[in-house]
Structure formats: structure tokens, C-alpha cells
C-alpha positions as CSV (number, residue, x, y, z in Angstrom):
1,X,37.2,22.5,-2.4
2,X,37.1,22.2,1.1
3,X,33.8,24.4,1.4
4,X,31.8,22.3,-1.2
5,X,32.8,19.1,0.9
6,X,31.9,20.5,4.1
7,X,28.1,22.0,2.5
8,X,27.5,18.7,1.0
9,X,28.3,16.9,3.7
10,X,26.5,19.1,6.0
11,X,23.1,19.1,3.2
12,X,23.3,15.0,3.4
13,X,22.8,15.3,7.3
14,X,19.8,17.6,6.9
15,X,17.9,15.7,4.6
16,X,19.0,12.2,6.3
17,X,16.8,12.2,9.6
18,X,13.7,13.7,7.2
19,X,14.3,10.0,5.1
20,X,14.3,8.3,8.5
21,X,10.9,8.7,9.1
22,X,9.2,8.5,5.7
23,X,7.0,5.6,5.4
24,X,6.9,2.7,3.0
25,X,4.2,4.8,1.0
26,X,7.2,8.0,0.5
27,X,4.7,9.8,2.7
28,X,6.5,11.8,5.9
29,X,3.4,11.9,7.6
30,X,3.6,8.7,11.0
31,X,0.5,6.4,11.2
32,X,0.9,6.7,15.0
33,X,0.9,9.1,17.7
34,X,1.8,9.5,21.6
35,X,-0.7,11.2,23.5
36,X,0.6,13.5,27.0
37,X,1.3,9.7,29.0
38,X,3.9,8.3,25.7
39,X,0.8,6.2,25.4
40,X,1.0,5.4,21.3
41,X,-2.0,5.9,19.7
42,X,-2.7,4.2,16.1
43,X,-3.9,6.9,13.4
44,X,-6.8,5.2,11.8
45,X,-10.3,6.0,10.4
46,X,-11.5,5.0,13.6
47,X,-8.8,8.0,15.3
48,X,-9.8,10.0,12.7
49,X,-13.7,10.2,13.3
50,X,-12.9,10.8,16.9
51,X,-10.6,13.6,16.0
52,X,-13.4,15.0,13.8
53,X,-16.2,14.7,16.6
54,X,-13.4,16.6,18.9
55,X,-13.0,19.4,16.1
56,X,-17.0,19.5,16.2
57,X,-17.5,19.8,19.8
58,X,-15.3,22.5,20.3
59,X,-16.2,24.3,17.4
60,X,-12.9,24.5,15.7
61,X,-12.7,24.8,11.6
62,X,-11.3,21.3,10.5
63,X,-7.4,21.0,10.5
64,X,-5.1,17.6,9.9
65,X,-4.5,16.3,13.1
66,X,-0.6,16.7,12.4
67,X,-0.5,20.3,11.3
68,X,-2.7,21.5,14.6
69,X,-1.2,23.3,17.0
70,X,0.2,21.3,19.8
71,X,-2.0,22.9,22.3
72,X,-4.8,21.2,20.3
73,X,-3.1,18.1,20.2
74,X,-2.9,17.9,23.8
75,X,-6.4,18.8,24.2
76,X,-7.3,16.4,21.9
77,X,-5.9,13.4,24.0
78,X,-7.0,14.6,27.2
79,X,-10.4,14.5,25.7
80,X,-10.0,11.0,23.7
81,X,-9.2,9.5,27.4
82,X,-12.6,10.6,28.2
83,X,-14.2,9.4,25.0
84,X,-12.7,5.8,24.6
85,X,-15.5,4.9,22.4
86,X,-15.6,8.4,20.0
87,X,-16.8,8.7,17.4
């Protein structure tokens, strides 16, 4: 008895934080991001056509922004601060 307790309990604190960050929509995926300065960064179409152009320039096949590598990621926001205006 004790052992079905204990791997519920420890099942409801697995799935809680994942439920934390789900957004109104039921969609995990966050509208925002924080670039390499905790700067927050809204992810809209205007974001996304700049994260496009980036993929473009440096030749890389197109991947979601959220399932890149970080390495990308961080590349990506060193070179939005240079682009303000991208797309």
C-alpha cells in the first residue's frame, strides 16, 4: 500500500511542473524567450521571420526555434542584436 502511495505521489510531482507551463491554448510550447542578457524576447511572426532569415544566412535546414540546439539558440540572439530590424 505504501509503495502505490509513494509512486503516485511521486507521478503527481512529475507531471505537475510540465502543467505549470502549458498555456491557455493546452500547448507546452512558451510565447516568449530570454536571449544570453535574460532580455525576454516575444515569439511572434515578426521573431519568427527573423529566425527564418537567420536559418537562411547560415545555411542551416529549417528547425522550430524551441527544438534547436542551444548552441543555435545562442547564436541566434547574438545575431538578432545585430539585426534589430530582421526580417
Amino acid at each position: 500500500m505504501n509503495r502505490l502511495f509513494f509512486s503516485l505521489m511521486l507521478g503527481a510531482a512529475l507531471i505537475a511542473p510540465s502543467a505549470a507551463f502549458a498555456d491557455d491554448h493546452g500547448n507546452d510550447q512558451p510565447h516568449y524567450y530570454y536571449d544570453q542578457h535574460h532580455k525576454r524576447h516575444d515569439w511572434n511572426a515578426n521573431e519568427d521571420r527573423a529566425w527564418r532569415k537567420f536559418e537562411e544566412e547560415k545555411h542551416l535546414t529549417h528547425t522550430e526555434f524551441e527544438k534547436a540546439k542551444h548552441k543555435t539558440q545562442y547564436e541566434y540572439w547574438k545575431w538578432r542584436a545585430d539585426h534589430p530590424d530582421a526580417p
